[in-house]
Every structure is written in C-alpha cells, then in structure tokens.
N, CA, C and O atoms as CSV, one atom per row, in Angstrom:
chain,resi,resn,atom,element,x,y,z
A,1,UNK,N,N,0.830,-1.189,0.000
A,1,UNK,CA,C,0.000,0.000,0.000
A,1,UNK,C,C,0.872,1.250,0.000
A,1,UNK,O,O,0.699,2.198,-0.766
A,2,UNK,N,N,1.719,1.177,0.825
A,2,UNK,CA,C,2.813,2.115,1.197
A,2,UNK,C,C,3.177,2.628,-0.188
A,2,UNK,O,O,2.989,3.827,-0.398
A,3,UNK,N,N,3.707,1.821,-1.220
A,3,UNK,CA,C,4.371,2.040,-2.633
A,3,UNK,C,C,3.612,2.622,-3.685
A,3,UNK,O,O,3.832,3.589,-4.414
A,4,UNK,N,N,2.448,1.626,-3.579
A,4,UNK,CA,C,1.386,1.346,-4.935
A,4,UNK,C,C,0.241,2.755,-4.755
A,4,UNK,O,O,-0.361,3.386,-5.624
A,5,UNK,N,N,0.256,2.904,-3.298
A,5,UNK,CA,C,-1.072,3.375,-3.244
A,5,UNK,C,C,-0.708,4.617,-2.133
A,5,UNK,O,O,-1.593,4.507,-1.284
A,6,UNK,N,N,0.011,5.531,-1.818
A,6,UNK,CA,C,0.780,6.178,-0.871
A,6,UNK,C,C,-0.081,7.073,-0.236
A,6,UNK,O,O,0.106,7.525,0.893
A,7,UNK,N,N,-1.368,7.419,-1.226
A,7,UNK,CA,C,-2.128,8.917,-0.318
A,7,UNK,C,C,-3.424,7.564,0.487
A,7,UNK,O,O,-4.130,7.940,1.422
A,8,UNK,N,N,-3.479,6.850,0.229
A,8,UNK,CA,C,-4.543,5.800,1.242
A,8,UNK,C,C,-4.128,5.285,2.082
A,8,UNK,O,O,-4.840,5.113,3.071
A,9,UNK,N,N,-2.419,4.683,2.050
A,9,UNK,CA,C,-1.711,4.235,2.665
A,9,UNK,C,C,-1.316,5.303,4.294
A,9,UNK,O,O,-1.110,4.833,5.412
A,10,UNK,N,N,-1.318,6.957,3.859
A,10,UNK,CA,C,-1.320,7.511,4.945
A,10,UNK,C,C,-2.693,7.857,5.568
A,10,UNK,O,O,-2.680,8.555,6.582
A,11,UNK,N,N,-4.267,7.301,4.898
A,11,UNK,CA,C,-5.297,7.498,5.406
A,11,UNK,C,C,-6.172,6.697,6.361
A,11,UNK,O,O,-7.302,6.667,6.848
A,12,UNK,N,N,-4.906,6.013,6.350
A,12,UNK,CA,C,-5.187,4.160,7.018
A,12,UNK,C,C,-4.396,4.212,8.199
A,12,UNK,O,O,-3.166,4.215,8.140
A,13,UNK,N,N,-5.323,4.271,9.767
A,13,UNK,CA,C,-4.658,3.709,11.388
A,13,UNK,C,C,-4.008,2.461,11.047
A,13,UNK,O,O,-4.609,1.482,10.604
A,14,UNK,N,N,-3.031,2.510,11.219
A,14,UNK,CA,C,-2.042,0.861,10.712
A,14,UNK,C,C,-1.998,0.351,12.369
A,14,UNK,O,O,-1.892,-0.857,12.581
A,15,UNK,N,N,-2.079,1.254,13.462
A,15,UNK,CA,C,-2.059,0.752,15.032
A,15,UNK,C,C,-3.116,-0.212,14.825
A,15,UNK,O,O,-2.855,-1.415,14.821
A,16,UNK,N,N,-4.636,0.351,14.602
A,16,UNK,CA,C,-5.332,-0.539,15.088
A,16,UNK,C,C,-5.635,-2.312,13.606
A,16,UNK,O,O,-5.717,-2.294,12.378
A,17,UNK,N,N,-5.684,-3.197,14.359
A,17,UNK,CA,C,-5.864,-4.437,13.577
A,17,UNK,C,C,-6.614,-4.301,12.355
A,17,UNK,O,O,-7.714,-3.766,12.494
A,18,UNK,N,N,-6.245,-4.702,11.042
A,18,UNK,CA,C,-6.610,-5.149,9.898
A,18,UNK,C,C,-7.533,-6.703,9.806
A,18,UNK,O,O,-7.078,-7.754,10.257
A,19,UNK,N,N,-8.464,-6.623,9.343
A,19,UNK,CA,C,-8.765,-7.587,9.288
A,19,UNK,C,C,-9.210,-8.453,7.898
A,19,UNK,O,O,-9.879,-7.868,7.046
A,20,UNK,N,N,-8.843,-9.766,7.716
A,20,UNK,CA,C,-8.544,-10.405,6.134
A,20,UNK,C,C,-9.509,-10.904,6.247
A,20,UNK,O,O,-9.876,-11.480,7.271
A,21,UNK,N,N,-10.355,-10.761,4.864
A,21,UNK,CA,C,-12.007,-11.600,4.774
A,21,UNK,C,C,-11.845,-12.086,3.333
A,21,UNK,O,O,-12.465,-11.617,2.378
A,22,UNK,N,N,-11.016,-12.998,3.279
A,22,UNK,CA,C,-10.698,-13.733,1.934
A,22,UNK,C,C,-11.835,-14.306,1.864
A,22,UNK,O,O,-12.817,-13.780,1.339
A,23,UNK,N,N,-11.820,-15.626,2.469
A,23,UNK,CA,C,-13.262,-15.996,2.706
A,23,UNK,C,C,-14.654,-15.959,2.679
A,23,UNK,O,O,-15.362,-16.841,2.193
A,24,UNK,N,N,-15.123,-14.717,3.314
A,24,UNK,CA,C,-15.930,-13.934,3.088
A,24,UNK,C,C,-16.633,-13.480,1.579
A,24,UNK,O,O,-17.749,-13.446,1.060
A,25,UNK,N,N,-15.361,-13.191,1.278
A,25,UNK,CA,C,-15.490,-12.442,0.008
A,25,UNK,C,C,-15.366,-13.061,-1.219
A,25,UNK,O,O,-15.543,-12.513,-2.307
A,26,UNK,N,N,-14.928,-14.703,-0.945
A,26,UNK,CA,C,-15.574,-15.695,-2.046
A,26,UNK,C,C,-16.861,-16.148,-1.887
A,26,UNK,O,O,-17.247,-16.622,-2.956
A,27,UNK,N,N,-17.607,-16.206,-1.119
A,27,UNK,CA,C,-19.072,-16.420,-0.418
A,27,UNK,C,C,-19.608,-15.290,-1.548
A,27,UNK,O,O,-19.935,-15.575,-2.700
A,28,UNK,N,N,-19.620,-14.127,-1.038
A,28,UNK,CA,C,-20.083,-12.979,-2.178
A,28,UNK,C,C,-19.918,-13.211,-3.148
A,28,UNK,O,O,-21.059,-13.151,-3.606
A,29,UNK,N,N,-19.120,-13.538,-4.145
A,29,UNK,CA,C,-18.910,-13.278,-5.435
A,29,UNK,C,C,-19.037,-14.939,-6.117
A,29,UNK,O,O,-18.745,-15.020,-7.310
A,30,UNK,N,N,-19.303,-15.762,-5.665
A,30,UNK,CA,C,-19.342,-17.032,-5.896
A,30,UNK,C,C,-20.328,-17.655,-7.065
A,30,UNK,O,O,-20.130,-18.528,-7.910
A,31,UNK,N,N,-21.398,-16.889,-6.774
A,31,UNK,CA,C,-22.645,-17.304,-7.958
A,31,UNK,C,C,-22.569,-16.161,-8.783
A,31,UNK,O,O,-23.594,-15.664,-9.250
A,32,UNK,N,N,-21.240,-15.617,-9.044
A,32,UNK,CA,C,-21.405,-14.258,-10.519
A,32,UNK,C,C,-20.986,-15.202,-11.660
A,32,UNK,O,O,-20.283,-16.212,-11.664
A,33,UNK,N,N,-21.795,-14.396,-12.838
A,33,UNK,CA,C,-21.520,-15.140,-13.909
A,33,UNK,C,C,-20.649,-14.441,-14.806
A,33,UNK,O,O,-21.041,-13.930,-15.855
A,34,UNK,N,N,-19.515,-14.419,-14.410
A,34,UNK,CA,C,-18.135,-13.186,-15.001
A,34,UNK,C,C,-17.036,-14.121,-15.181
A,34,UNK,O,O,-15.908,-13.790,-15.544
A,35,UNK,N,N,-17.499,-15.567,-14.850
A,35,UNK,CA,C,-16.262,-16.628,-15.316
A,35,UNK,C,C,-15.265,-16.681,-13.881
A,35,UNK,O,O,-15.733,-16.668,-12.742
A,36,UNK,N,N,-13.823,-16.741,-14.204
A,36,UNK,CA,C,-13.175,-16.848,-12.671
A,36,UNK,C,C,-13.030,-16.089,-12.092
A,36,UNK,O,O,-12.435,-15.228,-12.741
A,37,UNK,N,N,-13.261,-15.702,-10.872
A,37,UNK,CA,C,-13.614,-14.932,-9.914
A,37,UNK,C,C,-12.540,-14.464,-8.581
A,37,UNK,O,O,-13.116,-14.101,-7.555
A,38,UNK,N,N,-11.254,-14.466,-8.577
A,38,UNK,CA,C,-10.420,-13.787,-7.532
A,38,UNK,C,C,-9.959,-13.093,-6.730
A,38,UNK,O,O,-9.003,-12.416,-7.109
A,39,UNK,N,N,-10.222,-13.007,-5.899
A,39,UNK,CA,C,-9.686,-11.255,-5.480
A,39,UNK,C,C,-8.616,-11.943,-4.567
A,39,UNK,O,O,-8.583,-13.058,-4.046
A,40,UNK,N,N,-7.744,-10.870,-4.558
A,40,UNK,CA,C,-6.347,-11.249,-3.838
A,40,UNK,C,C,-6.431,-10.668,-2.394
A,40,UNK,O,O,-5.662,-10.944,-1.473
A,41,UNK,N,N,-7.269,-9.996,-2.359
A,41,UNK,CA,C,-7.023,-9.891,-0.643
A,41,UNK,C,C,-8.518,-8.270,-0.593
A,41,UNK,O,O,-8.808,-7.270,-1.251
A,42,UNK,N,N,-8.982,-9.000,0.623
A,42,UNK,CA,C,-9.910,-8.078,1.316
A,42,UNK,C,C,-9.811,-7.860,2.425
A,42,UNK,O,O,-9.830,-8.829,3.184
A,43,UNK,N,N,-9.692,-6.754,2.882
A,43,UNK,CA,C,-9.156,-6.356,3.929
A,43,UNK,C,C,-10.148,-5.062,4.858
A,43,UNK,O,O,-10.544,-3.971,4.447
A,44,UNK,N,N,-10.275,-5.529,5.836
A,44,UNK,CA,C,-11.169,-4.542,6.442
A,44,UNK,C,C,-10.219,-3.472,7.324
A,44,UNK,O,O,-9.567,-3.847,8.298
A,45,UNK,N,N,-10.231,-2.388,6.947
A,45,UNK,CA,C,-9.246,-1.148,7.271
A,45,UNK,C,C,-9.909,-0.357,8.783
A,45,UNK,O,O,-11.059,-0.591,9.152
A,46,UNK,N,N,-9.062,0.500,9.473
A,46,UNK,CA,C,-9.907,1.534,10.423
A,46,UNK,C,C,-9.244,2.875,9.168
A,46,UNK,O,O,-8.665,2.630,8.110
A,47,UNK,N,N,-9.533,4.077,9.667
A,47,UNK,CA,C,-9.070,5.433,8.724
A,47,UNK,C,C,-8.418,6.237,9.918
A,47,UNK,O,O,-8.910,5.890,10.992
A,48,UNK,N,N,-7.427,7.236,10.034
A,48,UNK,CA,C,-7.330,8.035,10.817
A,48,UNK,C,C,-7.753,8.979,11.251
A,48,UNK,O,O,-7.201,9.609,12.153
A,49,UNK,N,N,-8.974,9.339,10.636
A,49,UNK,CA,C,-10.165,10.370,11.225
A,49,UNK,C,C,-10.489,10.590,12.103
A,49,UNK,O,O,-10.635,11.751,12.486
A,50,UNK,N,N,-10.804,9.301,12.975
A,50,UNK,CA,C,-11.229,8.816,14.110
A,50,UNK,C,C,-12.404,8.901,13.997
A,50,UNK,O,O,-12.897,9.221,15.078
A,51,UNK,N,N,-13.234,8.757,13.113
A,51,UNK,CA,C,-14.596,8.728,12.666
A,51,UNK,C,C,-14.601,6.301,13.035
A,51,UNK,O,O,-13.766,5.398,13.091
A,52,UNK,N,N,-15.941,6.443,13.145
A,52,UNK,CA,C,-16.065,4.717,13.788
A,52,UNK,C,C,-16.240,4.388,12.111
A,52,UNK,O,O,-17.068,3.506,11.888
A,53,UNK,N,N,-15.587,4.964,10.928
A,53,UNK,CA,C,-15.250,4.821,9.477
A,53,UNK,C,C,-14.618,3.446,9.340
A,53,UNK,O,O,-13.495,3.307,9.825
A,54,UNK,N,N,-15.370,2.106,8.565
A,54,UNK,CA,C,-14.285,1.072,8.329
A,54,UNK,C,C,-14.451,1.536,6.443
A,54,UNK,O,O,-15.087,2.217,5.639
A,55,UNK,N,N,-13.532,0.729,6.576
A,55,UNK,CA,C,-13.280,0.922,4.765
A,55,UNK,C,C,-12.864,-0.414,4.333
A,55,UNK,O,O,-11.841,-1.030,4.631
A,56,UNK,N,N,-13.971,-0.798,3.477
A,56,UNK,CA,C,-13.224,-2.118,2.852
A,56,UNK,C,C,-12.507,-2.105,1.708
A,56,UNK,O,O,-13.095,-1.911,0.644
A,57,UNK,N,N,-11.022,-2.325,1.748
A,57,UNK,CA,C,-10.024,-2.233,0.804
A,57,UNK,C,C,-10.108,-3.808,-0.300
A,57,UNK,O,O,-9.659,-4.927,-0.053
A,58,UNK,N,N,-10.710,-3.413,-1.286
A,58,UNK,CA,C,-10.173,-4.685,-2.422
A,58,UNK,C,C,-9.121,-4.420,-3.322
A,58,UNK,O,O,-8.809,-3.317,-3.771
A,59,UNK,N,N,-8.655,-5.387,-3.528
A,59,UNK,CA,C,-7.672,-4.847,-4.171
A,59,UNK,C,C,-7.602,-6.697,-4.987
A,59,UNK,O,O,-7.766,-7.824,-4.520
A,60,UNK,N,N,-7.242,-6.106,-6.505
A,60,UNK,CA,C,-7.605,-6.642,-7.820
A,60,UNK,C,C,-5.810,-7.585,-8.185
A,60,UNK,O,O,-4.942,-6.917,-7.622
A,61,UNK,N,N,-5.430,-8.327,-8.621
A,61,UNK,CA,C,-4.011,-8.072,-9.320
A,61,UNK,C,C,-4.419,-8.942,-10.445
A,61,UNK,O,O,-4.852,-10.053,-10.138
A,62,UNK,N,N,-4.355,-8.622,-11.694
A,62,UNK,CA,C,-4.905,-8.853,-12.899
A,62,UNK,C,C,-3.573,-9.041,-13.788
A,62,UNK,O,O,-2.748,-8.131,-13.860
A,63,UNK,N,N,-3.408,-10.250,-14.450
A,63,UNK,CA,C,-1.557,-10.513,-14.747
A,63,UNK,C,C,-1.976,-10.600,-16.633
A,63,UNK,O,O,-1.076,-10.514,-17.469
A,64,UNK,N,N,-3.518,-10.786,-17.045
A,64,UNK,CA,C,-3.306,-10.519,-18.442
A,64,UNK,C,C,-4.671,-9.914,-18.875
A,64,UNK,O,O,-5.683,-10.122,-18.207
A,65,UNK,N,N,-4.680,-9.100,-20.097
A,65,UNK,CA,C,-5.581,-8.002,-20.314
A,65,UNK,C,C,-6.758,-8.945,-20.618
A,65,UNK,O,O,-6.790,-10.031,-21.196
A,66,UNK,N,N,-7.777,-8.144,-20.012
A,66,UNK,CA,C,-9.339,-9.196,-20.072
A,66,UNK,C,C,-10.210,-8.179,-20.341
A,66,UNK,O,O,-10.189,-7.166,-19.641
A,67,UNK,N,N,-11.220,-8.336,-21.550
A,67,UNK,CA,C,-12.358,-7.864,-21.760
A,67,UNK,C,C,-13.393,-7.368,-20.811
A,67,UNK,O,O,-13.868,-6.248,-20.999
A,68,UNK,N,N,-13.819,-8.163,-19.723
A,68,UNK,CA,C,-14.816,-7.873,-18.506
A,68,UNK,C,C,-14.242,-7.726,-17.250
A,68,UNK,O,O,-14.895,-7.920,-16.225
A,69,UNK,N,N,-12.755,-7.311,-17.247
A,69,UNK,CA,C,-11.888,-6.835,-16.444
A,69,UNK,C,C,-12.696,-5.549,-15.441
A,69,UNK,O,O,-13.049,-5.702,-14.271
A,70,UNK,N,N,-12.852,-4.330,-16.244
A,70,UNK,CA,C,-13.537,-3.024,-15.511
A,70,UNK,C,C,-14.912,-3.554,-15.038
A,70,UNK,O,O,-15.146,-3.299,-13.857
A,71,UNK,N,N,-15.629,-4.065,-15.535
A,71,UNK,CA,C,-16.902,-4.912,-15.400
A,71,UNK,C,C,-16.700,-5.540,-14.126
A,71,UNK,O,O,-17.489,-5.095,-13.294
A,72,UNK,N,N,-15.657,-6.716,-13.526
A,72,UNK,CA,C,-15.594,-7.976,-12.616
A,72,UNK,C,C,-15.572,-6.772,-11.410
A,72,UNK,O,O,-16.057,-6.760,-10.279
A,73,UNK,N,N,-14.627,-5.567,-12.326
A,73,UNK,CA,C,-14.184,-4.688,-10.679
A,73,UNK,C,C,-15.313,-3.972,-10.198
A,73,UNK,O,O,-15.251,-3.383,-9.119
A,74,UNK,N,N,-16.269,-3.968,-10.850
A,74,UNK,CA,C,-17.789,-2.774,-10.749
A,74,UNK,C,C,-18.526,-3.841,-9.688
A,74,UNK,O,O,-18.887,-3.620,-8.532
A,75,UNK,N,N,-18.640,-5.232,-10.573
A,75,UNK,CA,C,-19.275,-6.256,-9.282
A,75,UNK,C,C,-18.544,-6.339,-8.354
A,75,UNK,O,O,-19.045,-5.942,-7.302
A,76,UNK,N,N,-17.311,-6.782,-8.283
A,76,UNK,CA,C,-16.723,-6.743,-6.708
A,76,UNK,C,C,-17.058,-5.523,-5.946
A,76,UNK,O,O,-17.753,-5.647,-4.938
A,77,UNK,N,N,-16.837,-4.908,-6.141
A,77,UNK,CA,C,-16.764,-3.128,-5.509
A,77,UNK,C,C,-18.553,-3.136,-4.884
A,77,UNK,O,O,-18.785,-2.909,-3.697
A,78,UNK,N,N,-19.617,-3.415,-5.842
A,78,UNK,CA,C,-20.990,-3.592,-5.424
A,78,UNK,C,C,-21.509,-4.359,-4.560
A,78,UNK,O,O,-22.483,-4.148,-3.837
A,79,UNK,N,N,-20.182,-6.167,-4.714
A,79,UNK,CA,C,-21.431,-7.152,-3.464
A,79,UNK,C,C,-20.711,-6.569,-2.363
A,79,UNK,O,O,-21.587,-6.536,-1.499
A,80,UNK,N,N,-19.511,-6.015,-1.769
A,80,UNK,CA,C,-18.796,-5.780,-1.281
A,80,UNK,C,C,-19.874,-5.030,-0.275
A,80,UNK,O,O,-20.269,-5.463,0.808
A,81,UNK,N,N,-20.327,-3.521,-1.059
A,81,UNK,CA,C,-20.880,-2.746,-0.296
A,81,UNK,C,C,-22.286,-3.203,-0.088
A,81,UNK,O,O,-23.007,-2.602,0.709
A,82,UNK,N,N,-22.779,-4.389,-0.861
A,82,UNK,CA,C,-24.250,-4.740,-0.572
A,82,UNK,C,C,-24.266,-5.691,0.766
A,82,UNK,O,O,-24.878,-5.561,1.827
A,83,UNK,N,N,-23.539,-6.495,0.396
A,83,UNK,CA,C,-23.256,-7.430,1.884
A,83,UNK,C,C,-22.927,-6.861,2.951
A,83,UNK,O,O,-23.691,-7.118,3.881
A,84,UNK,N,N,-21.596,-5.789,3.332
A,84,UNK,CA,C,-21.381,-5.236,4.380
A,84,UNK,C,C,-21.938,-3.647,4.552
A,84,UNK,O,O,-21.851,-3.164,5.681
A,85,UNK,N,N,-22.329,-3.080,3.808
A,85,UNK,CA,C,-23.119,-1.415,3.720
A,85,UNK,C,C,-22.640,-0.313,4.247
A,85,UNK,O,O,-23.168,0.581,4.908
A,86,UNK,N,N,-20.783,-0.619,3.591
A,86,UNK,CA,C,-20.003,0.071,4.301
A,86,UNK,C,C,-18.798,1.364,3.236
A,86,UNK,O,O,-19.416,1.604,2.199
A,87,UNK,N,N,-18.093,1.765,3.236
A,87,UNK,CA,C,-17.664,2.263,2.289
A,87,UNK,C,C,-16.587,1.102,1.810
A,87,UNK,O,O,-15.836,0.389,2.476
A,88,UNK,N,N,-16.825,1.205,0.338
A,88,UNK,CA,C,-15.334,0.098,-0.574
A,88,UNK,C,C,-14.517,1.302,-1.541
A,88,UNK,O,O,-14.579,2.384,-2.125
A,89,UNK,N,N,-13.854,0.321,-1.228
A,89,UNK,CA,C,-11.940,0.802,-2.567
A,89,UNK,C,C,-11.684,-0.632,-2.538
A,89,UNK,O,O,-11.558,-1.588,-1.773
A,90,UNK,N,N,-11.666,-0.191,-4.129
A,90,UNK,CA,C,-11.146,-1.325,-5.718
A,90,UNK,C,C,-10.443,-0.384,-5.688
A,90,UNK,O,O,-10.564,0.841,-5.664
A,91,UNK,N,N,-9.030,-1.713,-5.694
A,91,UNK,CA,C,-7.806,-1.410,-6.119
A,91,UNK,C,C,-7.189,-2.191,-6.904
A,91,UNK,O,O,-7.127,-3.382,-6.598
A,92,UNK,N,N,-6.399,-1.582,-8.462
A,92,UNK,CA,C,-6.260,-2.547,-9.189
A,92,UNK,C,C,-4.905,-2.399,-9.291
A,92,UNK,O,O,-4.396,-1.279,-9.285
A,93,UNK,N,N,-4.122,-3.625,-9.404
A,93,UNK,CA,C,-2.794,-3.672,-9.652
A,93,UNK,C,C,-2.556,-4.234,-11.060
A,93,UNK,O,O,-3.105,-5.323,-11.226
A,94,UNK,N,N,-1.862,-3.754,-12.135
A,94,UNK,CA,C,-2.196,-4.867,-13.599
A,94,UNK,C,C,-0.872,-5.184,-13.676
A,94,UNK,O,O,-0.126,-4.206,-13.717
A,95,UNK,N,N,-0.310,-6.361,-13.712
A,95,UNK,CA,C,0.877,-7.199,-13.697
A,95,UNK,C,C,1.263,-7.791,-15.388
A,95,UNK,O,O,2.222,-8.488,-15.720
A,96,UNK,N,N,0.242,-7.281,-16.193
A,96,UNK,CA,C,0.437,-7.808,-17.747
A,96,UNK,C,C,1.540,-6.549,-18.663
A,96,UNK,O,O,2.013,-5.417,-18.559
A,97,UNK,N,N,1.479,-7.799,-19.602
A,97,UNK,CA,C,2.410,-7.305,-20.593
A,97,UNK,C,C,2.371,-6.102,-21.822
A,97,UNK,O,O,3.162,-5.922,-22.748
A,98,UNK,N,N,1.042,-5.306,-21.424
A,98,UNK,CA,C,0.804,-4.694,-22.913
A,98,UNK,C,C,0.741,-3.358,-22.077
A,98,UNK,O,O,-0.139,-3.175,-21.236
A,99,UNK,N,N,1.830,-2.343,-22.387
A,99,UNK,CA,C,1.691,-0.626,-21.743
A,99,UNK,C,C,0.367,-0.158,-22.042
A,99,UNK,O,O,-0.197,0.653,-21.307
A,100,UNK,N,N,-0.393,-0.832,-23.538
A,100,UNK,CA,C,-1.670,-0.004,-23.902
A,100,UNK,C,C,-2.587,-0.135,-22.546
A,100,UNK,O,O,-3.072,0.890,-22.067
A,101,UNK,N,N,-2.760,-1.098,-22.086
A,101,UNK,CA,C,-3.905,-1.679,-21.061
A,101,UNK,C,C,-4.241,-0.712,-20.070
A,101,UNK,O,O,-3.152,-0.279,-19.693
A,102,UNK,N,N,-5.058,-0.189,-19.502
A,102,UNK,CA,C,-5.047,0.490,-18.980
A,102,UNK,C,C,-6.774,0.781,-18.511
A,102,UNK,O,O,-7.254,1.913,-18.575
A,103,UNK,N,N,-7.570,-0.417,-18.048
A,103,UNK,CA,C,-8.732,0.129,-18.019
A,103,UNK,C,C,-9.085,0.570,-16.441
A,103,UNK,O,O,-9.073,-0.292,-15.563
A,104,UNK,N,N,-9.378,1.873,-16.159
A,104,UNK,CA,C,-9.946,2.248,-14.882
A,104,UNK,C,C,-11.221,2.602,-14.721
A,104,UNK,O,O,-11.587,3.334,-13.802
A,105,UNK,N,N,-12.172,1.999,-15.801
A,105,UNK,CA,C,-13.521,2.691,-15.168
A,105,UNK,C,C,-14.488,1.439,-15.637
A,105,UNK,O,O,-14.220,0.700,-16.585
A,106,UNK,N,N,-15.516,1.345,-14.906
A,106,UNK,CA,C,-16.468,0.638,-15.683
A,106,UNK,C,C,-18.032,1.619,-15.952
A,106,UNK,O,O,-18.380,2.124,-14.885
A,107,UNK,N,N,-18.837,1.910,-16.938
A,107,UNK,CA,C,-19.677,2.636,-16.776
A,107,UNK,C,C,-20.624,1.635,-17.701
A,107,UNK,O,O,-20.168,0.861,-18.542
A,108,UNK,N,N,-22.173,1.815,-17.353
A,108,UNK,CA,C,-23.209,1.693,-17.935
A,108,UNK,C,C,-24.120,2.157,-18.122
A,108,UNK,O,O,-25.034,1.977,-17.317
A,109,UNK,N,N,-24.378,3.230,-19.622
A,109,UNK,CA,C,-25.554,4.125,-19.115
A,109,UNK,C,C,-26.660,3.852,-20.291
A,109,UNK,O,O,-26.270,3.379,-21.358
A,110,UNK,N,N,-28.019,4.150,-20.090
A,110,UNK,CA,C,-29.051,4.236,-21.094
A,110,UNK,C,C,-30.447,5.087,-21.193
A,110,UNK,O,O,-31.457,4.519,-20.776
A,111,UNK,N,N,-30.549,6.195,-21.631
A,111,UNK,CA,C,-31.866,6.756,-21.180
A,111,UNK,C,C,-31.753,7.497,-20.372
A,111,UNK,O,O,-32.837,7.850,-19.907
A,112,UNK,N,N,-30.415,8.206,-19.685
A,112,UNK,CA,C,-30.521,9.199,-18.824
A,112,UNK,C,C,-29.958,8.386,-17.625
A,112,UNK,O,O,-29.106,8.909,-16.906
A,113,UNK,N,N,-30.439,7.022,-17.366
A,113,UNK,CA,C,-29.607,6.419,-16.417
A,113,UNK,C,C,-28.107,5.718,-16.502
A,113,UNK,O,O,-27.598,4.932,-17.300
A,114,UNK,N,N,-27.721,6.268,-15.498
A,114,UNK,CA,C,-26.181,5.314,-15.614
A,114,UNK,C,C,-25.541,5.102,-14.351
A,114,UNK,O,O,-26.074,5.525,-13.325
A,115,UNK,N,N,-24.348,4.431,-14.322
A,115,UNK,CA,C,-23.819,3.608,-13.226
A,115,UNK,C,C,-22.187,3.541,-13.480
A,115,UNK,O,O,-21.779,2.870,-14.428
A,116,UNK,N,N,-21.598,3.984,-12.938
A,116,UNK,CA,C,-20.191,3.828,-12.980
A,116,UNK,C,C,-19.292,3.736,-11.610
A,116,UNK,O,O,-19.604,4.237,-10.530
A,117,UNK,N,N,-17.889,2.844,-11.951
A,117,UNK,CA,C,-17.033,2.901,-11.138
A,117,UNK,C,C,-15.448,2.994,-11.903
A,117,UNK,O,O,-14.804,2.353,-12.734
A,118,UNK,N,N,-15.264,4.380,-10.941
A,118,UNK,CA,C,-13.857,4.380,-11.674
A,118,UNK,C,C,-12.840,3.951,-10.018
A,118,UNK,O,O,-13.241,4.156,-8.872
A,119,UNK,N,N,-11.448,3.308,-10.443
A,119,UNK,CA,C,-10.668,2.825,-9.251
A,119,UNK,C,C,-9.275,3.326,-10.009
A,119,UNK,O,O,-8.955,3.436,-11.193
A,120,UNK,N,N,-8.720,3.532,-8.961
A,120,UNK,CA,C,-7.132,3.597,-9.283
A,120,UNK,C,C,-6.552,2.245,-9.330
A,120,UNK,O,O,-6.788,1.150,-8.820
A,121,UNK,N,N,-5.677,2.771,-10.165
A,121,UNK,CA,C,-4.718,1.345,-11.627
A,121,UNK,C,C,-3.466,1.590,-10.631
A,121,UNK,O,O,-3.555,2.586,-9.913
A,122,UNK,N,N,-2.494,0.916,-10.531
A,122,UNK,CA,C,-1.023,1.086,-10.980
A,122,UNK,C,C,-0.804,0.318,-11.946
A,122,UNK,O,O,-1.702,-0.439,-12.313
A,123,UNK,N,N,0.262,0.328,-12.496
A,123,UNK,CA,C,1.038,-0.704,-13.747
A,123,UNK,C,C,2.223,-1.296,-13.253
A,123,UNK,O,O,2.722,-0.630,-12.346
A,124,UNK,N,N,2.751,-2.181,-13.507
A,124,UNK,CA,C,3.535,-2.639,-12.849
A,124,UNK,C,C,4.711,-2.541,-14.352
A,124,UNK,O,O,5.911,-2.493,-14.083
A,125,UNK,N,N,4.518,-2.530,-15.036
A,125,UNK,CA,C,5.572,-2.165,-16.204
A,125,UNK,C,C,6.147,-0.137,-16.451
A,125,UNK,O,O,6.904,0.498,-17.186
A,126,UNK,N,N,4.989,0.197,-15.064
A,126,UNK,CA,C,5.593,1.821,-14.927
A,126,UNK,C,C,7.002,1.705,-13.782
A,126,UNK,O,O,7.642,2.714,-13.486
C-alpha cells in the first residue's frame, strides 16, 4: 500500500488491527456469472479520522488483459458494499504485458440512467 497506493496508505490507522475476509469475500462473489472470480485480498481497514469509518479495501491483481476486467471490478466493488453497507476501494494492480492496457472505469448508461465505477490502476511495467 505504502508504494502502490501512498495517499490511502497515509489514510489508514495501521495501530489498530486489519482484518482479512478472503473468505468472506468468495461467499459474495461465488454465484457471478463473469467466469473466474479472484480477489487477492480483502481487507477490512480503520481510517485516521477517528470517525467509527471502516473501509473495505479490495484490491484486484490482474496478470493478463481481459475484456470484462472493468466490469468484474464494478461487481466486486458492489457485493462488497451490498453485503457489508459500508464504504469500498477497488484497487487494481495490472501485472500484464501490454503498456496499452489500462482500463480504470467501468460505466453503464441508457436513457438518462447510468452507473459507474472508476478505481485507481497502478502498472507494474511503470
């Protein structure tokens, strides 16, 4: 977090306990129909506000460019906050080979309605 992600990394009480809901968070995403389904780590954060603020940190690492990539991250980011009704961050790390790649948003709109999620990328070839 410290490296990848530095202005969240100082928005995050690192004193008080982190807690890992790997588990959890295959339960959620288990019956999506988006094909294989991973997340590398979920993590339930405190913030330094001192607000009783949890933040659930996902965070993505994606090693080759995929079509329903921005899409998988819009559902994670959604059961996330539907199951726990709390604030989420999608975080994507992309570990592939092509500099073009670069997707950070997912949007769907029609008729005036729409729906989007944009998340911060790093690249790992930057």
């Amino acid at each position: 977090m410290a490296f990848f992600f530095p202005h969240i990394h100082q928005d995050i009480e690192w004193k008080k306990p982190q807690e890992f809901l790997d588990k959890e968070f295959q339960k959620i995403v288990r019956d999506a129909a988006l094909g294989r389904r991973f997340a590398d780590k979920l993590v339930k954060v405190h913030r330094k506000n001192g607000d009783e603020t949890w933040v659930y940190v996902h965070v993505e690492v994606q090693g080759k460019e995929e079509n329903v990539f921005s899409e998988r991250m819009m559902v994670y980011h959604y059961r996330i906050f539907d199951t726990y009704r709390k604030p989420v961050v999608s975080l994507a790390v992309l570990a592939d080979s092509n500099k073009d790649w670069r997707p950070r948003e997912f949007v769907n709109s029609l008729w005036n309605c729409s729906f989007s999620l944009e998340f911060p990328v790093v690249k790992l070839l930057n």
